[in-house]
PDB file of N, CA, C and O in Angstrom:
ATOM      1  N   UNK A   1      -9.401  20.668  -8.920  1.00  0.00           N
ATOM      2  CA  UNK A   1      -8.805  19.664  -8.066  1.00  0.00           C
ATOM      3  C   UNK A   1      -9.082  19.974  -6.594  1.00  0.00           C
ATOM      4  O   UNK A   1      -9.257  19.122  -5.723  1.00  0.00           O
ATOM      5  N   UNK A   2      -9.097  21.124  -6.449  1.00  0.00           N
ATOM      6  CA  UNK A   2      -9.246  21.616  -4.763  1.00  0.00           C
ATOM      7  C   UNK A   2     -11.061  21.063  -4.539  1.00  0.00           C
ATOM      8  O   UNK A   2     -11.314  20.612  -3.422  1.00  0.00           O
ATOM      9  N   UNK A   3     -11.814  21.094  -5.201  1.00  0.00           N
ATOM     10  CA  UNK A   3     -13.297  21.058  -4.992  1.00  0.00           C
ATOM     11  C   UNK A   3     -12.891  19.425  -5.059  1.00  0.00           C
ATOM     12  O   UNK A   3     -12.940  18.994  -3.907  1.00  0.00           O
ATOM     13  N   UNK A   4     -12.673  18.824  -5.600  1.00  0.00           N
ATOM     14  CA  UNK A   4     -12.665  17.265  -5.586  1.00  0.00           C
ATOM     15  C   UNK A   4     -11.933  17.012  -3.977  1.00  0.00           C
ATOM     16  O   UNK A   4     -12.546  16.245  -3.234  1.00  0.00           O
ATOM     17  N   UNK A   5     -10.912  17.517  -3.564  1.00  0.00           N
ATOM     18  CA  UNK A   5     -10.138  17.243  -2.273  1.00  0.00           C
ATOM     19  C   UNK A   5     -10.995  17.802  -1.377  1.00  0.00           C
ATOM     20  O   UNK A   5     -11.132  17.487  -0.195  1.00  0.00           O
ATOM     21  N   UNK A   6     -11.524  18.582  -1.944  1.00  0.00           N
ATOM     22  CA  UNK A   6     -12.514  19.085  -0.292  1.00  0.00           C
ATOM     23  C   UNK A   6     -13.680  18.056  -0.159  1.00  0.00           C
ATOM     24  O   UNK A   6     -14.156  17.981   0.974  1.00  0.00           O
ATOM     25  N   UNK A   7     -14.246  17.218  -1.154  1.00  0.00           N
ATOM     26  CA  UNK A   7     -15.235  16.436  -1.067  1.00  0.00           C
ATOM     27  C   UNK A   7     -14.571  15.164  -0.744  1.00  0.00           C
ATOM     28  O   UNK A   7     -15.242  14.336  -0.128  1.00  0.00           O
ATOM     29  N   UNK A   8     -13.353  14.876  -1.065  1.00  0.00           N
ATOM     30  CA  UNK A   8     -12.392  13.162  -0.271  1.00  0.00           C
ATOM     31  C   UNK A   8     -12.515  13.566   1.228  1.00  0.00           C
ATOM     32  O   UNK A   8     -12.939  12.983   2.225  1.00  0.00           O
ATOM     33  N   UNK A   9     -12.048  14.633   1.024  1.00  0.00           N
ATOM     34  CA  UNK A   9     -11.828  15.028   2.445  1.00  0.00           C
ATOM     35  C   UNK A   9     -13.208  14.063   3.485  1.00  0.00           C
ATOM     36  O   UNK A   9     -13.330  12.970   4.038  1.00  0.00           O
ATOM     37  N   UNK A  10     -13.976  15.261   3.270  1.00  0.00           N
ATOM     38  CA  UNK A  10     -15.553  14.691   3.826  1.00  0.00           C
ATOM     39  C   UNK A  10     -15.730  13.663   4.238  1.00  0.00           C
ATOM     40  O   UNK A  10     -16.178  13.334   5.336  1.00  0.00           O
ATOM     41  N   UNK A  11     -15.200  12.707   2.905  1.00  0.00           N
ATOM     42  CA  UNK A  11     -15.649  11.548   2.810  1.00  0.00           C
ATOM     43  C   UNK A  11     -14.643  10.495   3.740  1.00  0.00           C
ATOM     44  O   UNK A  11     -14.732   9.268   3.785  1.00  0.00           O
ATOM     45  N   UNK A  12     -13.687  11.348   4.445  1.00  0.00           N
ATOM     46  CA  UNK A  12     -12.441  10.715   5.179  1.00  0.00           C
ATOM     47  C   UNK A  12     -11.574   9.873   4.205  1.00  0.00           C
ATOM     48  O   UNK A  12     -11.111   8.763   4.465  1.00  0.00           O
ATOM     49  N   UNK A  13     -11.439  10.485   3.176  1.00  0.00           N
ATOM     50  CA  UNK A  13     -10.553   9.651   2.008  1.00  0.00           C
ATOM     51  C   UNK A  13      -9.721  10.434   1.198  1.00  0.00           C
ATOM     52  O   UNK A  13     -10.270  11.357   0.597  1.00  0.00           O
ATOM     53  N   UNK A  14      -8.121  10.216   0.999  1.00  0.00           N
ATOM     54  CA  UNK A  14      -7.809  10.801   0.278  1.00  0.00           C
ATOM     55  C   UNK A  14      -8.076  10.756  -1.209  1.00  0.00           C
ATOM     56  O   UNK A  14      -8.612   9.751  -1.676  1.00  0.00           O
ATOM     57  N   UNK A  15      -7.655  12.040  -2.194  1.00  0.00           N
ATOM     58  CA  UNK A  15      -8.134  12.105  -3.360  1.00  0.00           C
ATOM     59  C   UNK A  15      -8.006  10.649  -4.582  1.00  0.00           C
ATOM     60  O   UNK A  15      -8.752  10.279  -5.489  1.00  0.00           O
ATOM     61  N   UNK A  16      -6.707  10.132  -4.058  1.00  0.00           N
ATOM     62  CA  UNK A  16      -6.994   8.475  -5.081  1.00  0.00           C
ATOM     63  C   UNK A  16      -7.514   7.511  -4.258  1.00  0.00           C
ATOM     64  O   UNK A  16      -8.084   6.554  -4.783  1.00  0.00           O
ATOM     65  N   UNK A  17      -7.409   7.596  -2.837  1.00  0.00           N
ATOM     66  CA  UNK A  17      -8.830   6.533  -2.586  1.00  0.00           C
ATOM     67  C   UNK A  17     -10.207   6.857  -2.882  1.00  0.00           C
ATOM     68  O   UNK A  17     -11.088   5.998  -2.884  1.00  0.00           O
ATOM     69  N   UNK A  18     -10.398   7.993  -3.114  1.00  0.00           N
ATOM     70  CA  UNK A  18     -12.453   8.154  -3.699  1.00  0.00           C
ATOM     71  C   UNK A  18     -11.931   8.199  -5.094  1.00  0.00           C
ATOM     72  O   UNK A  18     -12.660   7.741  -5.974  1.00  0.00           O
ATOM     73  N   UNK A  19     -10.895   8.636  -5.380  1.00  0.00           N
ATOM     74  CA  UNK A  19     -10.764   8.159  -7.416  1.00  0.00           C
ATOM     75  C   UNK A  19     -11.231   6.681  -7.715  1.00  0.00           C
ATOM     76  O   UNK A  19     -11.962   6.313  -8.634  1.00  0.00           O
ATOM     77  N   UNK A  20     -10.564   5.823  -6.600  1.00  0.00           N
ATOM     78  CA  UNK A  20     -10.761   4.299  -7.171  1.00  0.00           C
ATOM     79  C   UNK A  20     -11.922   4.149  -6.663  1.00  0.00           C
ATOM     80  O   UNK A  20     -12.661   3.506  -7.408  1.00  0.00           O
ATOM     81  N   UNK A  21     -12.554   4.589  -5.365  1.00  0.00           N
ATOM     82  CA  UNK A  21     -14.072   4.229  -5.125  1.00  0.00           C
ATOM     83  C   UNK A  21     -14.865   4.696  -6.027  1.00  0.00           C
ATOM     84  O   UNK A  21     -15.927   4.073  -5.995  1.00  0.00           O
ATOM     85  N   UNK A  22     -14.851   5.442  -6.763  1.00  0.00           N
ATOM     86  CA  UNK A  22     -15.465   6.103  -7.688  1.00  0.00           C
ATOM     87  C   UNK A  22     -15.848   5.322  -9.046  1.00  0.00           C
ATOM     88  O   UNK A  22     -16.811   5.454  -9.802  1.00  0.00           O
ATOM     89  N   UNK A  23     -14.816   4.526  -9.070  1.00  0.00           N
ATOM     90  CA  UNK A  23     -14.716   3.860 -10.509  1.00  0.00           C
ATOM     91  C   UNK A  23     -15.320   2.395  -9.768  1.00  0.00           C
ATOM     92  O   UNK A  23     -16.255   1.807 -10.313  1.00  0.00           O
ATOM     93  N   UNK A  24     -14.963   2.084  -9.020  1.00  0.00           N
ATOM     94  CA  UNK A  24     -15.311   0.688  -8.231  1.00  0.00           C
ATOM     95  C   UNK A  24     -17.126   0.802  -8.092  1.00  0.00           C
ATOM     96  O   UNK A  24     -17.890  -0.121  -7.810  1.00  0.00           O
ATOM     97  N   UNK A  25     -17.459   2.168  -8.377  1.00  0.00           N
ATOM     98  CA  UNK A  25     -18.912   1.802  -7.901  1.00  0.00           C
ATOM     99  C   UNK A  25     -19.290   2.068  -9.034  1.00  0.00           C
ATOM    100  O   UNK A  25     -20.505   2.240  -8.936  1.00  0.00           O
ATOM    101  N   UNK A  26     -18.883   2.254 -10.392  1.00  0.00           N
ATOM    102  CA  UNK A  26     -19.536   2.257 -11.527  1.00  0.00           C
ATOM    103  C   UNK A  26     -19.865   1.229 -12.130  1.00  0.00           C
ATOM    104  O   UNK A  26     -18.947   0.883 -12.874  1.00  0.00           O
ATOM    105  N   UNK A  27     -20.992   0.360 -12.194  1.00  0.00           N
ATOM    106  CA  UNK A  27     -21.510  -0.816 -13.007  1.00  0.00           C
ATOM    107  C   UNK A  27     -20.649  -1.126 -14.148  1.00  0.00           C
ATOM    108  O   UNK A  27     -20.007  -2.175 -14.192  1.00  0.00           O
ATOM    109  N   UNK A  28     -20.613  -0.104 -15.218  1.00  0.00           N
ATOM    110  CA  UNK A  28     -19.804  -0.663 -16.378  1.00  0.00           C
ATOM    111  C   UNK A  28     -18.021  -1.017 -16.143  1.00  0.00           C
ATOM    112  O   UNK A  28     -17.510  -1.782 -16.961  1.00  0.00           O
ATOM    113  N   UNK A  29     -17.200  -0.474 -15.096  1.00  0.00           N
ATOM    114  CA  UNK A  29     -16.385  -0.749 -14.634  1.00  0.00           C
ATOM    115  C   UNK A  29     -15.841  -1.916 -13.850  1.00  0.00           C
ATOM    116  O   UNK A  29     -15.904  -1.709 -12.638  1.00  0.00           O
ATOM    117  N   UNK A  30     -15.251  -3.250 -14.231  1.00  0.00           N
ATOM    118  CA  UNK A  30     -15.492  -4.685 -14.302  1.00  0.00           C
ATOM    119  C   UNK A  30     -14.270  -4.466 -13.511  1.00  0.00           C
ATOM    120  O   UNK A  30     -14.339  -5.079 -12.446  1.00  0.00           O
ATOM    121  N   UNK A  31     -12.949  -3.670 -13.687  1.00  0.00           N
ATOM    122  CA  UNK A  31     -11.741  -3.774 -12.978  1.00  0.00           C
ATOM    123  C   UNK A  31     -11.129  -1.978 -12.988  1.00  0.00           C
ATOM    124  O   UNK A  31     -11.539  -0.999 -13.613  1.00  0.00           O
ATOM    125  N   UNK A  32     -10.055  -2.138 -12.046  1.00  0.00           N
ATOM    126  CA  UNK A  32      -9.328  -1.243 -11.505  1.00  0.00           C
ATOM    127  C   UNK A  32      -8.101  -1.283 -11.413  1.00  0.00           C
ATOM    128  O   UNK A  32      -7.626  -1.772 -10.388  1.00  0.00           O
ATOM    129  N   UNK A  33      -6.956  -0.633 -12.765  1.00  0.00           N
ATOM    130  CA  UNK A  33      -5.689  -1.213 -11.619  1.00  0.00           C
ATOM    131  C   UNK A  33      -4.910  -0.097 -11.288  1.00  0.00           C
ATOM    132  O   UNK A  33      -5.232   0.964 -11.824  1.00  0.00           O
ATOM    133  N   UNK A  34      -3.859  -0.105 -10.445  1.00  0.00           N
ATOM    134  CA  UNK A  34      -3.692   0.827  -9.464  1.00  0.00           C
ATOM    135  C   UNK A  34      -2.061   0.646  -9.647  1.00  0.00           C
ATOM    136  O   UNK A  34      -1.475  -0.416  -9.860  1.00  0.00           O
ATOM    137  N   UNK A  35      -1.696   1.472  -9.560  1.00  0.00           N
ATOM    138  CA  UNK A  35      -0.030   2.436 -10.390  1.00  0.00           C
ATOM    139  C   UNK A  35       0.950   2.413  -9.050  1.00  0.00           C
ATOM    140  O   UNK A  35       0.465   3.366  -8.439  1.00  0.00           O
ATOM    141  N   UNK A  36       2.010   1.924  -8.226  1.00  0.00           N
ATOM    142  CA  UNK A  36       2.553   1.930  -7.320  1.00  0.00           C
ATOM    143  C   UNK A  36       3.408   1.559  -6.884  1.00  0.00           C
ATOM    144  O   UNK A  36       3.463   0.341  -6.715  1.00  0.00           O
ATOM    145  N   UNK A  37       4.689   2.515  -6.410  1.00  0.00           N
ATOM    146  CA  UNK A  37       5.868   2.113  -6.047  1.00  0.00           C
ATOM    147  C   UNK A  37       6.416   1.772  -4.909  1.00  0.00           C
ATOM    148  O   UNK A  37       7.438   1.113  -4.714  1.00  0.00           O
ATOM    149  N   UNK A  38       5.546   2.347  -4.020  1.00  0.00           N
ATOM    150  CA  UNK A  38       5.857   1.607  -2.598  1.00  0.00           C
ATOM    151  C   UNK A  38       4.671   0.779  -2.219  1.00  0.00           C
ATOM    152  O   UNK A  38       3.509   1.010  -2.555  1.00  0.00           O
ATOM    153  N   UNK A  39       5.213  -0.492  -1.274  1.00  0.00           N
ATOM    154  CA  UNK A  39       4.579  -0.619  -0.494  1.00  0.00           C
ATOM    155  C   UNK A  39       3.364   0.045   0.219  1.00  0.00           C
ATOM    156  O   UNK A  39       2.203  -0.359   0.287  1.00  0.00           O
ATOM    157  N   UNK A  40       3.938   1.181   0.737  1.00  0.00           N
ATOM    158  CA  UNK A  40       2.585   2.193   1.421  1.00  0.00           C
ATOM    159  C   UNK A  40       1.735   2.561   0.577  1.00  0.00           C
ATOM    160  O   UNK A  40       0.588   2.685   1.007  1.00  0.00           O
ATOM    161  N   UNK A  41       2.010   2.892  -1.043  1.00  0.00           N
ATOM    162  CA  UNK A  41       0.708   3.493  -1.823  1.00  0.00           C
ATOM    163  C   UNK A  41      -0.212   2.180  -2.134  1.00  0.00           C
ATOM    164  O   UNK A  41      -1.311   2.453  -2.616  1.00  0.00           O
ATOM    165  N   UNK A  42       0.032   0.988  -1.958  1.00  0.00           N
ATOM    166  CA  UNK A  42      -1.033   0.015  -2.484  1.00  0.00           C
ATOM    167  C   UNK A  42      -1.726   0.032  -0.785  1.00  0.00           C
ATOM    168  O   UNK A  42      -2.815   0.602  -0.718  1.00  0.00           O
ATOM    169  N   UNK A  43      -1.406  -0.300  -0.015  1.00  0.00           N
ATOM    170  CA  UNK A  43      -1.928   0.020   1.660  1.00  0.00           C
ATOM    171  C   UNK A  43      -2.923   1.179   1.280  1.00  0.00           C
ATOM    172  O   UNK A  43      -4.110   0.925   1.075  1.00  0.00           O
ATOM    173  N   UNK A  44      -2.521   2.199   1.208  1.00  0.00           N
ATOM    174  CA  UNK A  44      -3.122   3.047   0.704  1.00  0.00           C
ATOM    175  C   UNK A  44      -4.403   2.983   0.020  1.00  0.00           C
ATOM    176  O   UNK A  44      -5.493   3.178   0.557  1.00  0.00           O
ATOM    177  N   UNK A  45      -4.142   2.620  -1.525  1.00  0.00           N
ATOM    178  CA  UNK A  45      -5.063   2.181  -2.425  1.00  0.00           C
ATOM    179  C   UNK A  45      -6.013   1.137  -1.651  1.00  0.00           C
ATOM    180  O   UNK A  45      -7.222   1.175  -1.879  1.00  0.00           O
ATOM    181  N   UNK A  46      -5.603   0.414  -0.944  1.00  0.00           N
ATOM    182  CA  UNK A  46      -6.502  -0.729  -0.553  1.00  0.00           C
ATOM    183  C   UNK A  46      -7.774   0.125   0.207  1.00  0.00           C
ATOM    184  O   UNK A  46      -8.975  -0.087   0.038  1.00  0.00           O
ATOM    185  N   UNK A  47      -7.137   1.180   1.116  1.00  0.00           N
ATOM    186  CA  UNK A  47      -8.450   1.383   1.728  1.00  0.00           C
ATOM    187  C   UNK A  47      -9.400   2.116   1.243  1.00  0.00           C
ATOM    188  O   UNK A  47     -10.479   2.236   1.824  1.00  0.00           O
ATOM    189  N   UNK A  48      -9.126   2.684   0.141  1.00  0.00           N
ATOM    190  CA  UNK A  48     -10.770   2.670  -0.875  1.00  0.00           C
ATOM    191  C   UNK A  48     -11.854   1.968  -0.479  1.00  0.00           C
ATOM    192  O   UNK A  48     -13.002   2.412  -0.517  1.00  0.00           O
ATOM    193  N   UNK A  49     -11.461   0.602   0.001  1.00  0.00           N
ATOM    194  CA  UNK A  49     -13.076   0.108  -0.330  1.00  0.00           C
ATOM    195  C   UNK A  49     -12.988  -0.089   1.119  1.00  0.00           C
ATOM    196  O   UNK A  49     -12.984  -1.256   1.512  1.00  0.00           O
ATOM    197  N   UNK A  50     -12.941   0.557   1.707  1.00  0.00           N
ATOM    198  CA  UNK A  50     -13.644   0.930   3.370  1.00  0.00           C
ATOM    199  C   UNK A  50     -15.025   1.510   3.218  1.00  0.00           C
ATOM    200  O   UNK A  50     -16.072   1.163   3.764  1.00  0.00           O
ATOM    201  N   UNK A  51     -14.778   2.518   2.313  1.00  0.00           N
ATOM    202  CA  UNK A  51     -16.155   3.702   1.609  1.00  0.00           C
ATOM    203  C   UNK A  51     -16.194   3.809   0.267  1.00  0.00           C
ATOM    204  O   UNK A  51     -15.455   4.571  -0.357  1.00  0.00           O
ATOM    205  N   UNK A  52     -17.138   2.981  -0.309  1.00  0.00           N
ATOM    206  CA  UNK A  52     -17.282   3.122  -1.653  1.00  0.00           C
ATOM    207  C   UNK A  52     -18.450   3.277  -1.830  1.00  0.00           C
ATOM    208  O   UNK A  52     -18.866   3.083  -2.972  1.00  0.00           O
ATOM    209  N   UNK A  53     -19.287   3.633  -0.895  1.00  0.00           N
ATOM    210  CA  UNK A  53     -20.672   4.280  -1.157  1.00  0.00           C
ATOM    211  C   UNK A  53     -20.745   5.781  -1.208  1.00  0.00           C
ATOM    212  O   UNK A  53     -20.108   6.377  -0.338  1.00  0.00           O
ATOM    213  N   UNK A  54     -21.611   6.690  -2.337  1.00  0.00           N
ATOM    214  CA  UNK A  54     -21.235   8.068  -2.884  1.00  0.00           C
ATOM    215  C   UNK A  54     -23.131   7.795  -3.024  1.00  0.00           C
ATOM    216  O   UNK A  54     -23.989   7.088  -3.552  1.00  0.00           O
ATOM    217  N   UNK A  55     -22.826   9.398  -1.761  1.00  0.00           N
ATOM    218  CA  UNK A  55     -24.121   9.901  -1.828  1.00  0.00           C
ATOM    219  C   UNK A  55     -24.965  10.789  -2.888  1.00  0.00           C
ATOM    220  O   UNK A  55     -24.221  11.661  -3.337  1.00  0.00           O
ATOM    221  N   UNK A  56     -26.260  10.864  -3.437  1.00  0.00           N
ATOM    222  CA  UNK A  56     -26.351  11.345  -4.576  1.00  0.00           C
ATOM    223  C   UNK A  56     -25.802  12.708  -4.765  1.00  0.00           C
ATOM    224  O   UNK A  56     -25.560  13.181  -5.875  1.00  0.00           O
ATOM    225  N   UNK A  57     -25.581  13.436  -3.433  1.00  0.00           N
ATOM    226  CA  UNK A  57     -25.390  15.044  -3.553  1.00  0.00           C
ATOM    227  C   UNK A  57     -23.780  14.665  -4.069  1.00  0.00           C
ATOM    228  O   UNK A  57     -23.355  15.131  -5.126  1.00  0.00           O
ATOM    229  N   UNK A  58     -22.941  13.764  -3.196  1.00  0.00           N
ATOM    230  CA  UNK A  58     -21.510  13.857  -3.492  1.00  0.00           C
ATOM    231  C   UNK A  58     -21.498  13.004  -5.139  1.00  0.00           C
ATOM    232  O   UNK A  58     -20.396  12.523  -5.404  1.00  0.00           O
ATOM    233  N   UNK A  59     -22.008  12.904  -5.640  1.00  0.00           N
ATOM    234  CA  UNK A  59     -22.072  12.103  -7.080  1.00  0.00           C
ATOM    235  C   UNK A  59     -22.451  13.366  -8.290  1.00  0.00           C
ATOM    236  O   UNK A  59     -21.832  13.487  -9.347  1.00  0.00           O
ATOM    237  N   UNK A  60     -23.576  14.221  -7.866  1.00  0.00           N
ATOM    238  CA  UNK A  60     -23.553  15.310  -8.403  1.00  0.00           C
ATOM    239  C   UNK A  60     -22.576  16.040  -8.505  1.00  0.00           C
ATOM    240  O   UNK A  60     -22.057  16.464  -9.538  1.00  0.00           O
ATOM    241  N   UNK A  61     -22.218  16.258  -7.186  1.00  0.00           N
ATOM    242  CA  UNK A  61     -20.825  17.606  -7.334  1.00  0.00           C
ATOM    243  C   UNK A  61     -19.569  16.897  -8.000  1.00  0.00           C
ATOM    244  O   UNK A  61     -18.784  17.482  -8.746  1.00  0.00           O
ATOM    245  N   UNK A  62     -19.484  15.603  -7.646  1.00  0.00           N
ATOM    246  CA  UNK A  62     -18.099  15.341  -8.626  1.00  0.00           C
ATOM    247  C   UNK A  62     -18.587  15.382 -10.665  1.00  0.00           C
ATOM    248  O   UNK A  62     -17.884  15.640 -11.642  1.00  0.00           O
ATOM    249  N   UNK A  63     -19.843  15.054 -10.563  1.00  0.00           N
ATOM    250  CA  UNK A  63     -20.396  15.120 -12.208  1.00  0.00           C
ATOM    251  C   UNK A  63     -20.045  16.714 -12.603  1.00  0.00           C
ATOM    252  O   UNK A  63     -19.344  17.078 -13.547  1.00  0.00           O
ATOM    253  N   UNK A  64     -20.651  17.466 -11.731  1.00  0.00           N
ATOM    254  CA  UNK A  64     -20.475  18.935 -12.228  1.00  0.00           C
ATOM    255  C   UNK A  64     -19.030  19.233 -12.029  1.00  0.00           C
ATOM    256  O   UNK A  64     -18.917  20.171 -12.818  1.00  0.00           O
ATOM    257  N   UNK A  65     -18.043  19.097 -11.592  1.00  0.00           N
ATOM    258  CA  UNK A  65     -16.652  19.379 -11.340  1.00  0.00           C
ATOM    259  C   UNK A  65     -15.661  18.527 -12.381  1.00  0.00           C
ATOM    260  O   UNK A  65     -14.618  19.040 -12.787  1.00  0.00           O
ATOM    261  N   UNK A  66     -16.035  17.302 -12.744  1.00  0.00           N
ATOM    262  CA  UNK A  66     -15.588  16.455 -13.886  1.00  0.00           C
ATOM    263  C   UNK A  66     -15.955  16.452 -15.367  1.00  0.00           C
ATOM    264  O   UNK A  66     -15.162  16.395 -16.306  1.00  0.00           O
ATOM    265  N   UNK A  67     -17.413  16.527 -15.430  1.00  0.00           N
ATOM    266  CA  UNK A  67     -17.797  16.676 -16.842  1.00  0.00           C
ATOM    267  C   UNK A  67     -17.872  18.122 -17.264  1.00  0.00           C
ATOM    268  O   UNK A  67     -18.315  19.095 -16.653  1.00  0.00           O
ATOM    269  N   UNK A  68     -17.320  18.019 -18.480  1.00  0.00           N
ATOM    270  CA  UNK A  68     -17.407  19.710 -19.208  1.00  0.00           C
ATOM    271  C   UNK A  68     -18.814  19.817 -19.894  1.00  0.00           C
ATOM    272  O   UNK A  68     -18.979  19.098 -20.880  1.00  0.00           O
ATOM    273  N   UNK A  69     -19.904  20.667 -19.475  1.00  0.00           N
ATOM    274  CA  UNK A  69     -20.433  21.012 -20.457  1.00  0.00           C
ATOM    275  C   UNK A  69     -20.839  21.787 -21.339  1.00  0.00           C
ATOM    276  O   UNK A  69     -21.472  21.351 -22.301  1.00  0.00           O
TER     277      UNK A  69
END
């Protein structure tokens, strides 16, 4: 989890705004929905798609940090 936050970071995003950019830029992924009790966490959630472009190096390191192999 710390290697994933150090790469939101980077990316000026916290860890569930590049979660949902993440899924938002996957082709087979048609929708997104998003879990929230205040007001402020959908604000929040919204600004995901400020940056939903993932560079190939930052696409690698989340593959190697997410997938087990």
């Amino acid at each position: 989890m710390k290697q994933l936050n150090e790469i939101a970071s980077k990316r000026n995003q916290s860890l569930a705004q590049m979660a949902l950019a993440w899924l938002l830029s996957k082709d087979c992924i048609t929708s997104v929905l998003i879990g929230a009790s205040k007001k402020e966490q959908i604000l929040d959630n919204i600004q995901a798609l400020d940056n939903l472009d993932f560079s190939s190096e930052e696409i690698k390191a989340i593959d190697e940090i997410c997938v087990k192999k």
